[in-house]
Structure formats: structure tokens, C-alpha cells
C-alpha positions in Angstrom: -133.0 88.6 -33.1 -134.4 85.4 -32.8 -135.3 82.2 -35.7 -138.9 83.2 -35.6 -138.4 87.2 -36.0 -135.7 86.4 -39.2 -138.2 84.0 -40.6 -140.7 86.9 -41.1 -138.3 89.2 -42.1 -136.6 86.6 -44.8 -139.9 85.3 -46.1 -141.0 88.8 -47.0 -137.7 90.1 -48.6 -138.2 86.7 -50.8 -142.1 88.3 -51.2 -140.5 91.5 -52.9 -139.0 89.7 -55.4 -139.9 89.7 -58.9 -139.8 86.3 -61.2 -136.8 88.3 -63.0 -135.1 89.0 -60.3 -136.0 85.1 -59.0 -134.5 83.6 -62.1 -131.2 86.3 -62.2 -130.3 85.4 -58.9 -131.0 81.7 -59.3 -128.7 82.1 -62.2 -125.6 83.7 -60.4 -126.2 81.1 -57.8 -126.0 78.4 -60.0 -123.0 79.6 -61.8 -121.1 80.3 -58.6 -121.9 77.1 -57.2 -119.2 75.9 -60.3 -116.7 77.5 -57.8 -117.1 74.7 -55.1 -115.0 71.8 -54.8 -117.3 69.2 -55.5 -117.4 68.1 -58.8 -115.8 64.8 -58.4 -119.3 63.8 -56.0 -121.3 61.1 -57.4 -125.2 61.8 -55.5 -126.1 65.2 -55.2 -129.9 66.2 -53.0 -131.4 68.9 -54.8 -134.5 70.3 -53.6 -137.4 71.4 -55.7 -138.2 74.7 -55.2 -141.6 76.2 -53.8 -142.4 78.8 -56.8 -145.5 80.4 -54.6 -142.4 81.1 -51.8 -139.8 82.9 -54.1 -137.2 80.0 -53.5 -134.1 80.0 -55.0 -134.9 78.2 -58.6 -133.3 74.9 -58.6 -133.5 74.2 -62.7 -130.4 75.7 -63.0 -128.5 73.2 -60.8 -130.3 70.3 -62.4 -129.1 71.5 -65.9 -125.7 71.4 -64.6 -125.9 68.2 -62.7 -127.4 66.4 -65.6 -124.5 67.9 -68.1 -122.0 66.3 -66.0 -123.7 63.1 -65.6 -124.0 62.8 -61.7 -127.3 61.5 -59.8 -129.6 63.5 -58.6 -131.8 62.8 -55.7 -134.6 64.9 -54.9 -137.3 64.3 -51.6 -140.9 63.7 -50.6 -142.0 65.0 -47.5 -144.3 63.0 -44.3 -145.5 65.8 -42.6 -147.2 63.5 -39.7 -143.2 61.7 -39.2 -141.5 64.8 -40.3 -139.5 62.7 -42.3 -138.1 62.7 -45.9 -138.0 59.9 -48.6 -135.6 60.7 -50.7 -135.8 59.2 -55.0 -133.5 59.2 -57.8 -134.9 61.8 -60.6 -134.4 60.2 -63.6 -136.3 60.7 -66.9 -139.5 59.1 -66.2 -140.3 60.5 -62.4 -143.2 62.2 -62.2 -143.4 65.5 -60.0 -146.9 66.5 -58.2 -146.9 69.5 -56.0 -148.3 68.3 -52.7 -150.8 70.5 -50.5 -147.8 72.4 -48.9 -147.2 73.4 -52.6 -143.9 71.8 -52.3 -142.8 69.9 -56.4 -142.3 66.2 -54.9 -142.1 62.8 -56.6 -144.3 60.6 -56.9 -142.5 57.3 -56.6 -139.5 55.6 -57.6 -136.1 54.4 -56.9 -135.0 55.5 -53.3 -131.6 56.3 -52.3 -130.6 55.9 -48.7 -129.3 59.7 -47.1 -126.4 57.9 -46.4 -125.5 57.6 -50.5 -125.6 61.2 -51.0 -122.2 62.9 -51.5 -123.7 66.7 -51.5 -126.6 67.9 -50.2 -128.3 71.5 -51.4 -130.4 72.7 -48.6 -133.2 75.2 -49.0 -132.8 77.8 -46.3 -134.6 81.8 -45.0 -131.9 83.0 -43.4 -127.9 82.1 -42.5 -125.5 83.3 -40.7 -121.6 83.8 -40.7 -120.9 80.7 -38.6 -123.0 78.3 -41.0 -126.2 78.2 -39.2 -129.8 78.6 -41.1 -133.1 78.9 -40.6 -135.7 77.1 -42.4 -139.3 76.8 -41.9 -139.2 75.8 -38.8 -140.7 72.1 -39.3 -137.5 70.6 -38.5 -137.1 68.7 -42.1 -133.4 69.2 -43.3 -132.4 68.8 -39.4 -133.8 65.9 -39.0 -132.4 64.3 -42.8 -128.8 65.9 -42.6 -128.3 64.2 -39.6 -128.8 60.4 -41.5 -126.7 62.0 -43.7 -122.9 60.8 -43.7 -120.4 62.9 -41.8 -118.5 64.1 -44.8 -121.7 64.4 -47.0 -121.4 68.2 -48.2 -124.2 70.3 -47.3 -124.6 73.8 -49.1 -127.3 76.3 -48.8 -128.8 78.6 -51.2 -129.6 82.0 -50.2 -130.7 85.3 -52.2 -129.5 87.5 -49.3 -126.1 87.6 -47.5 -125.7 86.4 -44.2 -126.4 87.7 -41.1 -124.6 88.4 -38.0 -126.4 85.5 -35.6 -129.2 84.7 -33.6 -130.2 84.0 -30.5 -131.6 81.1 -30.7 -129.2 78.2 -32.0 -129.9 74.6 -31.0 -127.9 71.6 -30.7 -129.6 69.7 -33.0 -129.4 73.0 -35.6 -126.9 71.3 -38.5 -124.8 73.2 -39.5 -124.0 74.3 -43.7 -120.4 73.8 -45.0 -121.1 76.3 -47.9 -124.1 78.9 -48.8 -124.2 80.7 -52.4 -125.6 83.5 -52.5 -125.7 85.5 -56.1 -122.6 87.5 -55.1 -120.9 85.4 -52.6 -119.6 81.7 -51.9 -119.0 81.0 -47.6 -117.1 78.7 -46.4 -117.6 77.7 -42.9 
């Protein structure tokens, strides 16, 4: 199969969802995501999820981050650069959905990519080697790469992985983690 062929397929298995079956497997995710060793990170990159899409619910994770005391960092997205400008959610950020429905803020204090310790990356589809598929824009590629080397990256996924695709590219970074609500891969 190729990117383009599990995108369709991905995105409507996420349709098919129902908000309680949205916020039970957010749930499990976020609980399982306790399993991971990265508790001792300072900057965690959350993103915000896209309700209308059936995205794994983030609020979860935030709870948890915020119990512990850690930063959270969450993006806003240039869709003529297809770049991201990532801010530091704190109390008084304000969120606006922007006309890709995606929850971004509105200003604030930005953080550098290279200051984040973990990032959670939004994702269709993965595989078992640590690959996913996104939109297709080219976002979290582009960001993950002015990320640091050892800067964690796991992705959040309803559905277990698949076997691969044919289409892998160079520039395709890959996960070191994905949660799913019954599994935690390592890769």
C-alpha cells in the first residue's frame, strides 16, 4: 500500500469513531504513556488535537504533564512556510482554532525545537519499524528535524501498526515510541 491509500483508510477508521470511544481510547493512551521512560524530561510538545478529525484527545496528557510540573509547548502552524512556531502553554494563552480547524495559540512565549526534551506527534497510520503517516503537508518532518537528536519523539495512534509501506522517504523521521490504547512500541 502506499502513504496516500493508508491515509484514506486511517482517516475513515478515525470517522467511525464515536466521541466515547474517542475519549476511552485517549484515556488508555494517556495512561500507558505513564509506562515510558520519560518522566525525568523537562519540555514536552504536545499537540492540540483536531476534534472535527477524531484525533487522539490530548487533555489527558496535559492533565498529567501539568500534575508533574513539566513545560508544555504546544504549536502554530504557517501553512504558506510549512513551518511551526512553537509557545509555552501556560495559564493565560489563549487558544483559537485556525481555518484548518486545528486549536493553536495565539501568542506568547516561544521555545526554540531545540529545548524540547519529548515530542508527541499526531500521526494516521504507523508502522512496525517507526514510520508514520501524517497528513501529508510535511509539518512534524519538517519540525522534528530542528529537533535535538536525542529529543524523544512518540506517536499516538488509535489503531495498531501496520506492516509497511511502500513509499518511505529519506526525509520521513522516524518515531521512537507510538501508544496505542493497548500497546506501547519501541522502535
Amino acid at each position: 500500500m502506499t502513504k496516500n491509500e493508508l491515509r484514506i483508510r486511517y482517516k475513515n477508521l478515525r470517522k467511525s469513531l464515536s466521541p466515547d470511544d474517542v475519549a476511552e481510547k485517549s484515556l488508555a493512551i494517556a495512561n500507558r504513556l505513564l509506562a515510558l521512560p520519560i518522566w525525568e524530561k523537562e519540555f514536552f510538545h504536545v499537540f492540540l488535537p483536531i476534534a472535527e478529525m477524531n484525533e487522539v484527545d490530548t487533555e489527558f496528557i496535559l492533565h498529567i504533564l501539568s500534575g508533574k510540573d513539566k513545560h508544555i509547548v504546544v504549536s502554530k502552524s504557517d501553512f504558506a512556510t510549512r513551518n511551526m512556531t512553537h509557545f509555552l502553554l501556560t495559564d493565560g494563552t489563549k487558544i483559537k482554532k485556525n481555518g484548518y480547524g486545528i486549536p493553536e495559540p495565539v501568542d506568547g512565549i516561544e521555545i526554540d525545537a531545540k529545548k524540547l526534551d519529548v515530542v508527541v506527534v499526531p500521526l494516521l497510520a504507523f508502522d512496525d519499524a517507526g514510520n508514520r503517516i501524517g497528513y501529508g503537508k510535511g509539518f512534524y518532518d519538517k519540525f522534528l528535524a530542528k529537533c535535538r537528536p536525542d529529543a524523544v519523539k512518540i506517536g499516538l495512534s488509535f489503531f495498531e501498526a501496520v506492516a509497511s509501506w511502500d513509499d518511505v522517504f529519506d526525509s520521513d523521521v522516524k518515531l521512537d515510541y507510538c501508544v496505542t490504547p493497548d500497546r506501547l512500541y519501541r522502535f
